[in-house]
Every structure is written in structure tokens, then in C-alpha cells.
N, C-alpha and C positions, 0 to 999 in steps of 0.2 A: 592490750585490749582495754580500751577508753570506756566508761561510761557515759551517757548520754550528754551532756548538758544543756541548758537553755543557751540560743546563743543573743534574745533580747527578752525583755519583758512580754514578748507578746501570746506567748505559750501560754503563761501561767496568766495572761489577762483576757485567756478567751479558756480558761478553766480546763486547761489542757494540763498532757503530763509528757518528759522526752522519754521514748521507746524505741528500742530496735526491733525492723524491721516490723513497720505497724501495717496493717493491710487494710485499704481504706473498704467500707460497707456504705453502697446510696444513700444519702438523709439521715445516717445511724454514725459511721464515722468516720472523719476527714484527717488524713496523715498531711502536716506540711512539715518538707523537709528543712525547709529553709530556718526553721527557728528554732531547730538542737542540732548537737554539734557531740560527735566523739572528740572532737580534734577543736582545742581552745581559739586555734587560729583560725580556724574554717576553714583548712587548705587540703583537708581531706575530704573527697567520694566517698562519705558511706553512711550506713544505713539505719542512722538514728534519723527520728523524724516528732512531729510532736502532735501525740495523739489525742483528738478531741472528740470530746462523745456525748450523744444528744440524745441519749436514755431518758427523760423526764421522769420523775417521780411523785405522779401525780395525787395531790394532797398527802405527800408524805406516807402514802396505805402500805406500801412495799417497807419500808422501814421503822413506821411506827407502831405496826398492825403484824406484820411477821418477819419483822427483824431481818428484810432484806437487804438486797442492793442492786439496782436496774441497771441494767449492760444490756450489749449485743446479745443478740439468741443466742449466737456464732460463739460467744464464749459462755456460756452456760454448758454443764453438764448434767443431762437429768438422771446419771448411772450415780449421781453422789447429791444432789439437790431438785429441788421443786422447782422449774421453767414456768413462771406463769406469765403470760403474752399480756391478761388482761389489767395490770396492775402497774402498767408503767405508757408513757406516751410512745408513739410510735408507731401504731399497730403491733404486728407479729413479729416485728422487727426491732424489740425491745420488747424483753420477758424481768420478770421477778425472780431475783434468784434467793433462795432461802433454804435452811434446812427443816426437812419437817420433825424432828431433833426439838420439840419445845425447847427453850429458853428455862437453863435452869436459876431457880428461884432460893436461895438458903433462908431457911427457916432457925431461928434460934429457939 
């Protein structure tokens, strides 16, 4: 069992990352397989692919304001974190994932 790898620069120059079996989402995320590779030589069928995602994070609010990080809805869990839809580009279809868990501060 191969891990993923880039099999050009074009992954990581369209701010992508190589994943097994990535499931693409309309306008949200786009799997192309052609540019990771389990297999150094390309000569394997399978199911790395390299996944790009178009969460925007708009004026940084999701992250600088509650310490998030804008993904798919699709992988948010709101049984362990706060899904907020209105705090990332995309519509409903890019949420705020944060914990509502403040951010702890040490005081000396």
C-alpha cells in the first residue's frame, strides 16, 4: 500500500493535496486523478487523486476571529464542532468549522 504522490507540480500549484479516493463536490471540490500517483511510475489504476478545494476564507473571519478552517459542509461534523455556512465563500456549500471550546490563553 503506496501512498499518494504528486506525479507533477501541478497539484500543489493549483493548492491541492494527493488523497485516496477524494469524492469530488460541484464548485466546492475537484478530484483530478491524473496528478497523484500511488505508483512512482504511473502504471497503476488506482485511487489517489489530487484534491482541490475552493472553501474561500473570507477576510480571514473563520480563522482569525474563531480559530477555524473552511472545508466542504460534507466534511464538517457538527456532533464534535460549530458548521458555520456564513463565514466562508461558497454559499452553504462551504461552512466554518471551529470548536466552540475558546481558545485557551496561559496567564503567568
Amino acid at each position: 500500500d503506496f501512498p499518494c504522490v504528486p506525479t507533477s507540480n501541478a497539484c500543489a500549484e493549483n493548492k491541492g493535496e494527493c488523497v485516496k479516493n477524494c469524492v469530488p463536490i460541484d464548485n466546492v471540490r475537484k478530484c483530478v486523478p491524473e496528478w497523484c500517483s500511488a505508483d512512482p511510475t504511473g502504471d497503476l489504476d488506482d485511487v489517489c487523486s489530487c484534491k482541490i478545494e475552493r472553501c474561500e476564507d473570507e477576510n480571514n473571519v473563520c480563522q482569525d476571529e474563531k480559530g477555524g478552517v473552511c472545508k466542504p459542509f460534507d466534511d464538517c461534523d457538527p456532533a464534535v464542532s460549530v458548521c458555520d455556512p456564513d463565514l466562508c465563500g461558497n454559499g452553504d456549500l462551504c461552512v466554518c468549522e471551529y470548536s466552540t471550546i475558546p481558545l485557551k490563553r496561559w496567564y503567568h
